[in-house]
C-alpha positions, 0 to 999 in steps of 0.5 A, a space after each residue: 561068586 564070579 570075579 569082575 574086572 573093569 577095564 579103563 581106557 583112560 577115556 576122559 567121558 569114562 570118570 565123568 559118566 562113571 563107566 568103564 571100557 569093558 567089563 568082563 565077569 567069567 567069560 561073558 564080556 561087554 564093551 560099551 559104546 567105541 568111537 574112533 578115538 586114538 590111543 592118547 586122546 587124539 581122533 580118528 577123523 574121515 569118513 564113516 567107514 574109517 571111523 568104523 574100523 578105527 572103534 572096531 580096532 578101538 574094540 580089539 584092543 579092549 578084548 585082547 586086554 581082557 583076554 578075548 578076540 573078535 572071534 569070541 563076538 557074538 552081538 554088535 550094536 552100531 550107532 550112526 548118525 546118518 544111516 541113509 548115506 553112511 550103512 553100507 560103509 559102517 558095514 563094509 568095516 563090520 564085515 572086515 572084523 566079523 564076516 567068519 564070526 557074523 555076530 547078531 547085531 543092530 544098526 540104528 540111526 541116532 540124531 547125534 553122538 556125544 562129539 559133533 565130529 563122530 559119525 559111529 559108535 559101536 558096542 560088542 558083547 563077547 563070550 570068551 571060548 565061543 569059536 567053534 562056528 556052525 551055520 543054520 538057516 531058518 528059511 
């Protein structure tokens, strides 16, 4: 039997909705969807690409609570809810954190996210030990 752990960030949606931050079994690690909330409840407010990096930091925090980096990412999926003006931004956040790991990921756009201020939210699934990086090309 594999242990679990739950992490709680002490979001107020996480009680409510009944989920957790992360949820780590073995060395497999799934961080549910992150906005740009700040520690303590406040918000990181701004555009699209500050809002990234802040659930992207938002997603550091999480790993490095369960013993992971950004480094041990290996998918991403990003909501927006305006892909048209607000892709290239969201990647350019993306490509801060990843553009050695470069995770399998997602961008999809959707109508709206659960507050009217968030433009982005970003999930990550992790593998804890998955550094040692190669690159191969299927064209």
């Amino acid at each position: 039997m594999k242990h679990r752990i739950n992490l709680d960030s002490g979001a107020p949606w996480e009680a409510v909705v009944g989920y957790s931050r992360a949820v780590r079994v073995g060395d497999t690690i799934h961080v549910t969807g992150t906005t740009a909330t700040l520690p303590g409840g406040g918000r990181a407010d701004g555009e699209a690409e500050a809002q990234a990096r802040q659930a992207l930091l938002n997603i550091e925090r999480a790993l490095q609570a369960l013993d992971a980096e950004l480094s041990d990412v290996v998918r991403t999926r990003i909501y927006v809810t305006q892909i048209e003006r607000d892709w290239e931004a969201v990647g350019r956040a993306h490509a801060a954190c990843f553009s050695t790991v470069r995770p399998a990921t997602s961008m999809v756009e959707v109508s709206r996210l659960i507050e009217d201020w968030m433009l982005v939210e970003i999930e990550a699934d992790a593998i804890v030990g998955a550094d040692e990086i190669s690159q191969r090309s299927i064209g």
